[in-house]
C-alpha positions in Angstrom: 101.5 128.9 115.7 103.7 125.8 117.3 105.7 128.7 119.1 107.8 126.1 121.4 105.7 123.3 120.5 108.2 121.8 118.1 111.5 121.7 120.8 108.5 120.2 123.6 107.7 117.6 121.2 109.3 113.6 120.9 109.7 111.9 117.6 109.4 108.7 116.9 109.8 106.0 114.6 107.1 103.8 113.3 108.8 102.1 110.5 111.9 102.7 109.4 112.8 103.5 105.4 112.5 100.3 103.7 111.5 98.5 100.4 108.4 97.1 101.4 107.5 94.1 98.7 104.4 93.4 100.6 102.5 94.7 103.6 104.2 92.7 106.3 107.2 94.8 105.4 104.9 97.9 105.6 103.5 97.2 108.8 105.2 99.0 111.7 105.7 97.3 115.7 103.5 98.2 118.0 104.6 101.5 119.7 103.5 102.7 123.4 101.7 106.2 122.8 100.8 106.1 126.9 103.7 108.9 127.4 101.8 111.6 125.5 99.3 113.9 125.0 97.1 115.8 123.1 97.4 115.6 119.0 99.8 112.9 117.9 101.1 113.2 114.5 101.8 110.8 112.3 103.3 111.2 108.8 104.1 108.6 106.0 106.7 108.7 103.3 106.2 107.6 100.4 109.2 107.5 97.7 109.1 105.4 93.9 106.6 102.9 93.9 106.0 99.6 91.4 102.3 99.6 92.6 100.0 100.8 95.3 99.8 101.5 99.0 97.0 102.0 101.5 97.8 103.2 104.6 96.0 102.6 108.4 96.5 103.2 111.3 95.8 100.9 114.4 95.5 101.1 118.1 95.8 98.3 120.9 96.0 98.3 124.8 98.9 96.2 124.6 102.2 95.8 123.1 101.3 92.7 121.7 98.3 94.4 119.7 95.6 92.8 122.0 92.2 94.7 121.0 93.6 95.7 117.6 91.2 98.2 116.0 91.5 100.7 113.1 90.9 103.9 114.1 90.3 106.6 112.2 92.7 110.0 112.1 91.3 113.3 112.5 91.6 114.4 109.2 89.6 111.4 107.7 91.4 108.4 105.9 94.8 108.3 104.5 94.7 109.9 100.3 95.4 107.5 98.1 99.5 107.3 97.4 101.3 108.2 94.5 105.0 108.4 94.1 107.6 111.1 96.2 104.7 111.8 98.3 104.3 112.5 102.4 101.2 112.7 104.5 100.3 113.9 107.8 97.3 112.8 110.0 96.4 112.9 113.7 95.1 110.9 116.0 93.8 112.0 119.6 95.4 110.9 122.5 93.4 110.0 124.7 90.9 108.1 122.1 93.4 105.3 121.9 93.8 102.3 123.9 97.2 103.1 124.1 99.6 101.6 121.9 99.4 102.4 117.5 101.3 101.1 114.6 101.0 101.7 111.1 99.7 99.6 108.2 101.1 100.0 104.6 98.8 97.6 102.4 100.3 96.5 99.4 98.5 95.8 96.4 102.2 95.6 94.5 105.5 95.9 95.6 108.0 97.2 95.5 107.5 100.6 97.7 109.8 102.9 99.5 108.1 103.6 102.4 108.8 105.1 105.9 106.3 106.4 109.1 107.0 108.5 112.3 104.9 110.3 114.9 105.2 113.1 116.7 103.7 114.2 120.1 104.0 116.0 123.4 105.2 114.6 126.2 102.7 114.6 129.5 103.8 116.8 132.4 104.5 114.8 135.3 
C-alpha cells in the first residue's frame, strides 16, 4: 500500500512526448538520481508506432554520462513494445552511479514515445 508514498514522491521527466524517427530522438539527457532514495520508477509510453522500439536504461556518475553502463531494472528487461502501450520498471537507488537516462532503440520510426521516473526524496 503507497499510503503517503505518492504525495512524498518527485516526478520527473526523462523524455518528453515526441515523434522519435530514430533513437537519438528516443534517447533521454542525462538526469541526476543523487536526490533520491530507495525504488526509482521509471515508466515509458508508448503511443502508434511505424516499427519497433527497445527500451534501456543507463546509469553514469556524471552528467556528461562518463562510465555509461546498462543496467538492468528490477523486474528484468523492458517487454517488447507494441502500440498504446506503458511500462513500469525499477531500478535501486543506491546500485546506480548516480545519474540515468533512457534509451528508446529504433529499428523504424516513426514512434510516439515519452519516459518519467518517479522517486522519494532523501531526508535531510
Amino acid at each position: 500500500m503507497l499510503s503517503h508514498q505518492g504525495q512524498a514522491c518527485i516526478a520527473s521527466k526523462l523524455l518528453d512526448p515526441v515523434s522519435a524517427a530514430n533513437t537519438a530522438a528516443a534517447t533521454s539527457a542525462w538526469v541526476d538520481a543523487r536526490p533520491y532514495e530507495g525504488d526509482i520508477l521509471i515508466t515509458v509510453q508508448t503511443g502508434a508506432l511505424t516499427g519497433s522500439i527497445a527500451w534501456t536504461v543507463e546509469h553514469a556518475s556524471d552528467g556528461a554520462g562518463t562510465g555509461a553502463a546498462a543496467i538492468t531494472p528490477n523486474e528484468g528487461a523492458f517487454s517488447a513494445v507494441t502500440a498504446n502501450t506503458v511500462q513500469k520498471r525499477t531500478v535501486n537507488g543506491s546500485a546506480i552511479q548516480g545519474w540515468i537516462r533512457v534509451i528508446g532503440t529504433i529499428v523504424t520510426g516513426p514512434v510516439w514515445v515519452s519516459a518519467k521516473f518517479i522517486a522519494h526524496p532523501k531526508y535531510t
